[in-house]
C-alpha positions as CSV (number, residue, x, y, z in Angstrom):
1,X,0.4,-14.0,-2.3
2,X,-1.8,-16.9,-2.4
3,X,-5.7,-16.1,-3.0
4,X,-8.6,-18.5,-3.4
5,X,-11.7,-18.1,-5.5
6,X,-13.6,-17.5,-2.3
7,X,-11.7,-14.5,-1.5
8,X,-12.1,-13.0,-4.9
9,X,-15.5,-13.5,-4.8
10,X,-15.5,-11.6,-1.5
11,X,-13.3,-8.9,-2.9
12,X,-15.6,-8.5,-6.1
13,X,-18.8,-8.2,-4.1
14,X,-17.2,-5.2,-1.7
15,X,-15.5,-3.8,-4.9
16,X,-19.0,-4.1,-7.2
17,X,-20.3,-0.7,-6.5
18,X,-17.4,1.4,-6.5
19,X,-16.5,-0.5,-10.1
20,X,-19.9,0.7,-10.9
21,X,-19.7,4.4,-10.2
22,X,-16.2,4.4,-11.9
23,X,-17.6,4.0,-15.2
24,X,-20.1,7.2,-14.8
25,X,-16.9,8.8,-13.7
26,X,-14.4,7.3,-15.7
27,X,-16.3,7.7,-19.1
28,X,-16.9,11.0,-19.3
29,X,-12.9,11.3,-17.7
30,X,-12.3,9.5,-20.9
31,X,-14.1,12.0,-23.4
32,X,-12.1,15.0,-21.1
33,X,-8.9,13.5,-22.0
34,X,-9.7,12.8,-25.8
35,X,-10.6,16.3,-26.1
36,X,-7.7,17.8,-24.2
37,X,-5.3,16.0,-27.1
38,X,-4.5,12.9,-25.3
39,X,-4.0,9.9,-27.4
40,X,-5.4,6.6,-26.7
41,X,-2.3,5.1,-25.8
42,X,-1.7,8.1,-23.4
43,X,-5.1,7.6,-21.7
44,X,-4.5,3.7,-21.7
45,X,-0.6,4.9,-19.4
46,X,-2.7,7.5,-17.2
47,X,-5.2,5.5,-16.4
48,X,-2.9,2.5,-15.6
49,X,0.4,4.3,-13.7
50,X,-1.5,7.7,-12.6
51,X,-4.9,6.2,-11.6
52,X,-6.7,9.6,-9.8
53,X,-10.2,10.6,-11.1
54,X,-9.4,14.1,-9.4
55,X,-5.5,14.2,-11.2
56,X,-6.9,13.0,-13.9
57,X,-10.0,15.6,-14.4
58,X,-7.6,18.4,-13.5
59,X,-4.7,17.2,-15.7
60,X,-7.3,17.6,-18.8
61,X,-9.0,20.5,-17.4
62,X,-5.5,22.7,-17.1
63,X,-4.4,21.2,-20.6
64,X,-7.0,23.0,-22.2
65,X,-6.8,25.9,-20.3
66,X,-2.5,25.8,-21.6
67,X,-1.3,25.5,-18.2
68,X,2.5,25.1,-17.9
69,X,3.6,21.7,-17.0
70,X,5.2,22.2,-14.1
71,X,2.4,24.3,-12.8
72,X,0.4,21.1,-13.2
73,X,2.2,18.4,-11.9
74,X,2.1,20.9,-8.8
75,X,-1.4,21.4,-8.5
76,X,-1.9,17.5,-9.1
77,X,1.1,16.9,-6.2
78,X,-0.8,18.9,-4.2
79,X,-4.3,17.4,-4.3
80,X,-3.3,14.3,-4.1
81,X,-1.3,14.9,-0.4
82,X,-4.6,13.0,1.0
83,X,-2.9,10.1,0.4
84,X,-0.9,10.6,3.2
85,X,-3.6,10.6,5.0
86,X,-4.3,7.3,4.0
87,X,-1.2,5.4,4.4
88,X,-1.2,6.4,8.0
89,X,-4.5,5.2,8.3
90,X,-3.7,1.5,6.8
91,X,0.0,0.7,7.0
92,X,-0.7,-0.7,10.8
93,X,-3.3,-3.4,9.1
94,X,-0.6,-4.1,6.4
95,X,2.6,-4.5,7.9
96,X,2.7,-8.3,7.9
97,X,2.4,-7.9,4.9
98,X,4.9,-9.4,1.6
99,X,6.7,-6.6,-0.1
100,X,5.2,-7.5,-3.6
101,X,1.6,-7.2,-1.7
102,X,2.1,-4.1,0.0
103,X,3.6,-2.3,-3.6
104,X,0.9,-3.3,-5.5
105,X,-1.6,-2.4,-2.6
106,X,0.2,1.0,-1.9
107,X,-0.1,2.2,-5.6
108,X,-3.6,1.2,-6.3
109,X,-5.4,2.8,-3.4
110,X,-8.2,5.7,-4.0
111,X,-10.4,7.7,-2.0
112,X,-13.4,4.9,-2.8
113,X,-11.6,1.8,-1.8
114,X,-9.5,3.2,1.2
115,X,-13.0,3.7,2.6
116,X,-14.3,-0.1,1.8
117,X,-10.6,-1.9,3.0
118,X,-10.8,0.6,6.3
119,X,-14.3,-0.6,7.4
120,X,-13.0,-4.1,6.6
121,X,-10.1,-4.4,8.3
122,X,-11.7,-2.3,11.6
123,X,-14.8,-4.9,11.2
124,X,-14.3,-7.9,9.8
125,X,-11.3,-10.3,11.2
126,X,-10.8,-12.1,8.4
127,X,-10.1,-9.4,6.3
128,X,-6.8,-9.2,5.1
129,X,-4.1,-7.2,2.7
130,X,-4.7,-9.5,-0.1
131,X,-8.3,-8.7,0.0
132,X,-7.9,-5.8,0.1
133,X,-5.3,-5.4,-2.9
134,X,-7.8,-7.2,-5.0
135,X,-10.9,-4.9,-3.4
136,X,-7.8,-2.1,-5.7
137,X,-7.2,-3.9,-8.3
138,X,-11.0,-4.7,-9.4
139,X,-11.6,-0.7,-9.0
140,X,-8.6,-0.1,-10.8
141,X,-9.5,-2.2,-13.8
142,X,-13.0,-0.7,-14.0
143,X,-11.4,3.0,-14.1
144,X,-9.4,1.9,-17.0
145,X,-12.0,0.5,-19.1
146,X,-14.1,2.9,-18.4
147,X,-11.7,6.0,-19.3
148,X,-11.0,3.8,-22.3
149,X,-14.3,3.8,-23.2
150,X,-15.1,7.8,-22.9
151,X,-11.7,7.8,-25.1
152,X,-13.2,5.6,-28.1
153,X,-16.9,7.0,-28.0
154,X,-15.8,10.6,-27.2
155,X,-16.5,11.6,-30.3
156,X,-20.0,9.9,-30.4
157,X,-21.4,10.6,-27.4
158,X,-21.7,13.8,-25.5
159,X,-22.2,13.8,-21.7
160,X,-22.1,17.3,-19.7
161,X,-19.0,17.2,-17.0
162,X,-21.6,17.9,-14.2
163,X,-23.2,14.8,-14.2
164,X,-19.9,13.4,-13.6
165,X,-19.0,15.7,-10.7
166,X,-22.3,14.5,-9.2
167,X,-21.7,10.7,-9.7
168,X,-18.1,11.3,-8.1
169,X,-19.9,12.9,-5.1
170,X,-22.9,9.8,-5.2
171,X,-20.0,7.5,-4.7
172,X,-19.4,9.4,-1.5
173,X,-22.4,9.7,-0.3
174,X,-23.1,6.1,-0.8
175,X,-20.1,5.3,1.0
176,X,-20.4,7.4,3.8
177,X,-24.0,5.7,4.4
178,X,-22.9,2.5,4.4
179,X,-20.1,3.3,7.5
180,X,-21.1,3.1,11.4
181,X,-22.9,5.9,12.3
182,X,-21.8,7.1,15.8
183,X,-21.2,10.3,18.0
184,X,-17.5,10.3,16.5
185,X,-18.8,10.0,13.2
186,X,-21.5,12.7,13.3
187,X,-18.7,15.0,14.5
188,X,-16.2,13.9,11.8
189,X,-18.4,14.6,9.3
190,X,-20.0,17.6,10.2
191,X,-16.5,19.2,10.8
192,X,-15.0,18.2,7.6
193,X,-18.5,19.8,6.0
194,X,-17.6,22.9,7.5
195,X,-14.4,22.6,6.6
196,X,-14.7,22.5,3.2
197,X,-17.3,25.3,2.9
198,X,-15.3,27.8,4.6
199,X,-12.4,27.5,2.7
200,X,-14.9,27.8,-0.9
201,X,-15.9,30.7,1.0
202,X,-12.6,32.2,1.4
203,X,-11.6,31.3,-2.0
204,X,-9.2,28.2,-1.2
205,X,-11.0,26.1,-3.6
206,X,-7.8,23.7,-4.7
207,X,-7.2,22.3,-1.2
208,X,-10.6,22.9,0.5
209,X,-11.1,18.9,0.3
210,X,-7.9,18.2,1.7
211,X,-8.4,20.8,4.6
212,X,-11.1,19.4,4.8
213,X,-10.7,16.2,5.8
214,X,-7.5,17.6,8.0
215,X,-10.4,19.2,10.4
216,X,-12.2,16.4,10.3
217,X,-9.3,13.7,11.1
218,X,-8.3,16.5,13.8
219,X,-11.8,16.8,15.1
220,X,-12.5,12.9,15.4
221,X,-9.0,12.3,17.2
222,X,-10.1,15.7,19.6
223,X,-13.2,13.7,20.7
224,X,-11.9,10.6,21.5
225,X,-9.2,12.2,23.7
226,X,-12.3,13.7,25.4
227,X,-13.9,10.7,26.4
228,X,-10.8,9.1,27.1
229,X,-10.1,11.9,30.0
């Protein structure tokens, strides 16, 4: 895989604000994990091998609550289906591809930078797979610091969880802004909206995100089948 300094300079500047709202995530992840028990070394192999804020929070979350283990590696397994999703979406832009690139690529993708690498590569010719696997790897490195950091000042600083479910959801916001805003889109979004809010409503909180974004994929492929006929 050869890079050039040019392309990680291009990589960093896409990656920059992501890597920036990881660490108002990944901190308070951090203090989370401290408190359910984990050990810094633990934290340090999460953060590195498992890398998903959701898993992550949920992992902690259920620890405390004395979930069984199997009963949370389920409800992780489950939440983390999306990535399915994903890997349909991108495997057509990274099939060409080395096997090395595509591993590391494959296991460092997240909600965050599967939205920056998909505008990319739909945009921007000269994007490519080993842009993009740096666009992960820069992300990924800023989630581990920053759950590192929550680990070691856990103890000295106290931050409430909702402000980090409300920087998780900035992030989204921010990235949904920054996408091209058509018909398509309007529809995509506003179905996956509604989406999510019925299922709260009927009490499927676990996979209301997932179902989601199901609709919404649904709806957006719906309407360009319309046009089409």
């Amino acid at each position: 895989m050869s890079i050039s300094s040019k392309d990680m300079r291009e990589a960093l500047v896409c990656a920059a604000p992501v890597m920036i709202g990881y660490v108002s995530i990944g901190i308070p992840c951090g203090i989370l994990e401290s408190a359910a028990g984990l050990g810094p070394w633990v934290i340090l192999v999460a953060s590195l091998l498992f890398y998903s804020g959701a898993g992550q929070f949920m992992a902690a979350n259920m620890l405390m609550a004395g979930s069984p283990i199997a009963s949370i590696i389920m409800s992780i397994s489950f939440v983390n289906t999306r990535q399915m999703l994903y890997s349909a979406a991108l495997a057509p832009h990274t099939k060409h591809a080395g096997k090395l690139t595509t591993l590391l690529f494959a296991s460092t993708v997240t909600d965050e930078s599967f939205g920056i690498n998909l505008e990319h590569f739909t945009d921007n010719p000269s994007w490519n797979p080993q842009k993009a696997t740096l666009v992960n790897v820069f992300c990924h490195c800023s989630w581990i610091a920053s759950n590192m950091m929550g680990c070691l000042v856990g103890n000295v600083i106290s931050i409430p969880m909702n402000i980090a479910s409300f920087a998780m959801t900035a992030i989204f916001v921010c990235l949904l802004f920054t996408q091209r805003i058509d018909k398509r889109a309007v529809v995509v979004v506003a179905v996956s909206m509604a989406g999510v809010f019925a299922c709260k409503c009927l009490g499927l909180t676990g996979p209301a995100i997932l179902l989601g974004a199901l609709l919404g994929v649904c709806s957006g492929v719906l309407y360009d089948r319309m046009l089409g006929e």
